[in-house]
C-alpha positions, 0 to 999 in steps of 0.5 A, a space after each residue: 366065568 367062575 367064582 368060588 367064594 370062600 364064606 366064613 363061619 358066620 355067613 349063612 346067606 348061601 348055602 356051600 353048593 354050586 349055583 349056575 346063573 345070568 348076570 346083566 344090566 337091567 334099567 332101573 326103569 324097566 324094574 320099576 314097570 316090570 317091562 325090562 328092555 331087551 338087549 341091545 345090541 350096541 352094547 357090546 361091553 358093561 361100559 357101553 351100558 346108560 348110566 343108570 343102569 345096575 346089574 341083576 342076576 337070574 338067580 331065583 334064591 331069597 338072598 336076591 328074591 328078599 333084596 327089596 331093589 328088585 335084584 332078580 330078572 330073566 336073562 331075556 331081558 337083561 342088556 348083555 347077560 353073562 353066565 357065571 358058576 358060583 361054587 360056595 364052600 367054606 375052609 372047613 370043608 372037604 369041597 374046597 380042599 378036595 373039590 377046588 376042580 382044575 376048571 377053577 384055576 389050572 385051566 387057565 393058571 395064569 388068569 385067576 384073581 384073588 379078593 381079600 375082604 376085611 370083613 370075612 376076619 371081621 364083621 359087624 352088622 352096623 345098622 345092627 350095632 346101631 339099633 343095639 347101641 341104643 336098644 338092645 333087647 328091641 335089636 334082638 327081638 326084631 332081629 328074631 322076626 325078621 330072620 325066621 319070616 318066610 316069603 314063599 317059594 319060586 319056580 318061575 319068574 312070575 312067582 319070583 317077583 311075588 316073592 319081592 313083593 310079599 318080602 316088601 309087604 312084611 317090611 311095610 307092615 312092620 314099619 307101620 307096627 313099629 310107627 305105632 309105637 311113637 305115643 310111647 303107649 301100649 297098643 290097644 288088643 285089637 290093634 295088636 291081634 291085627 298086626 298078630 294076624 298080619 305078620 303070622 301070614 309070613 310063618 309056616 303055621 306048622 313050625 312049633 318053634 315060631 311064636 309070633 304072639 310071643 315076638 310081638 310082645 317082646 318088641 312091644 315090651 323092648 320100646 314101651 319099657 325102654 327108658 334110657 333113649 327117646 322112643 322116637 330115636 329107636 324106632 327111626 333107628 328100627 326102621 332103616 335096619 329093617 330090610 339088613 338085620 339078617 346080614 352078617 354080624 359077628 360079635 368076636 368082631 369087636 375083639 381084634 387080637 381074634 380078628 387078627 389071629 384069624 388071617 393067619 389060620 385063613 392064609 394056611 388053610 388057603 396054601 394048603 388048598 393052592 398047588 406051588 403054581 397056582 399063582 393070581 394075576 392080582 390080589 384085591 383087599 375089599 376094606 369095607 370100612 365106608 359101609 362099617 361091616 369092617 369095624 374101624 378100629 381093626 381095619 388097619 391091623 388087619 390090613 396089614 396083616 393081610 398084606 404080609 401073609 399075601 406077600 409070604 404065600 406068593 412071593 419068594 423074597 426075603 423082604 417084608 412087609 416092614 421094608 414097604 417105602 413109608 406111604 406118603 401123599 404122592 406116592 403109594 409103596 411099592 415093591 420091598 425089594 428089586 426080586 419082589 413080586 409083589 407091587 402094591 398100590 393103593 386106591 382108597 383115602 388120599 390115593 383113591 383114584 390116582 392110576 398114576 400108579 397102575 
């Protein structure tokens, strides 16, 4: 199996490569004692798995070793692992124009799929924007810590699963740095040396451009000078963005005429890259507005665009976007003509999960 993810500009969780690796069911259970269940050989499909299962990767990359639900485990030990090929490029770059590879779609033409998210035109870290609504400068100074912090290397899964921990100890600490601050007083010198001394054990001591005294007193700085929201509110807020202030966020975001303008040269590039015959079997368009990476004033825009250029690159009617049957609550568009090749359906909001139409 092979995914190819296109990342954009400001994407910067996966280097462009190719990462070979396991993907498989895990118990929750089993993460939890670090004495995962062997496959089951009753499970012959993702569906046959419990319940409460949830997927893990082998992959040793601190995208998955820093996911504080402990996302990394050994294929021996996952229910039904699967291998995938996961090649990262971006469309400025000579891989996906020259290295998209037959593997990728001509081998199999007619069974490829196509995903579409929102939040590649538009993205806004929302626990980001939160904190940043309400305290801007402390978003900004925790976010400096959190993004340059290190939590070690890994060459086997013993020492992957150091790494979690090493990862959950820096968010423990610093959420106990952060809880400090709820007197709305200054930390007293040896306090703060200690939380100094604490957190510089997650930076390379040799990096002249790391200054851990510097980013502690900026933090300080931001809740004890803050005036205009209650501390209380902004160190709750601090708390739960911790472990997600490195996810993606995007201020040309809040800009949708950008946002929009966007889908077009991406839709471009993406023909450009295609052959005439490369055509999926399915496009999917991930809105991501429940989660609030895709802000909610573009959403619909967006889509709609989305949907257009989809239709332009695939299909060879005449129709439009525009000539789609007006939605209603019993029935979703379809087709925009009889020679349309393009069926939508629509499986969110009112329509979500109604396969009377699938």
């Amino acid at each position: 199996r092979h995914i190819h993810w296109v990342r954009n500009d400001f994407s910067d969780q996966f280097e462009n490569g190719v990462y070979n690796f396991q993907v498989g069911g895990v118990l929750p259970s089993s993460l939890k004692t670090k004495n995962c269940i062997a496959t089951d050989s009753a499970i012959d499909t993702f569906h046959d798995m419990p319940d409460d299962a949830v997927l893990n990767v082998s992959l040793e990359h601190r995208y998955y070793l820093e996911d504080l639900h402990h996302s990394v485990t050994q294929p021996k030990d996952m229910m039904l692992p699967q291998h995938i090929e996961l090649t990262v490029s971006s469309l400025d770059t000579d891989q996906i124009t020259h290295g998209r590879t037959d593997k990728i779609i001509s081998g199999n033409a007619d069974r490829w799929m196509l995903d579409l998210c929102l939040d590649y035109f538009a993205c806004l870290n929302p626990f980001y924007s939160e904190l940043e609504a309400l305290d801007a400068n402390l978003a900004n100074s925790l976010k400096e810590l959190v993004t340059k912090a290190q939590f070690g290397t890994t060459t086997t899964y013993a020492s992957a699963q150091q790494v979690n921990a090493t990862a959950a100890s820096f968010y423990k600490g610093l959420t106990e740095f952060l809880t400090c601050f709820r007197s709305s007083q200054p930390l007293t010198q040896n306090v703060r040396a200690e939380y100094v001394q604490f957190i510089k054990g997650f930076f390379d001591p040799n990096d002249e451009n790391v200054d851990v005294p510097r980013m502690i007193n900026d933090i300080e700085q931001s809740i004890i000078g803050a005036s205009n929201q209650p501390v209380e509110k902004s160190i709750d807020c601090a708390i739960k963005a911790l472990p997600y202030l490195n996810l993606p966020h995007d201020r040309d975001s809040a800009f949708e005429g950008r946002c929009v303008d966007k889908v077009g040269s991406a839709i471009s590039a993406l023909k450009d890259w295609l052959r005439p015959t490369d055509v999926p079997f399915l496009v999917t368009i991930a809105r991501s507005s429940r989660d609030g990476y895709t802000p909610p004033n573009v959403v619909e825009n967006l889509q709609s665009k989305i949907l257009q250029e989809v239709h332009d690159l695939f299909c060879d009617c005449d129709g439009s976007i525009n000539d789609f049957s007006p939605c209603t609550s019993d029935r979703p568009p379809f087709s925009c003509s009889s020679r349309c090749k393009c069926e939508v359906i629509f499986d969110y909001g009112k329509w979500e999960g109604d396969y009377e139409y699938v």
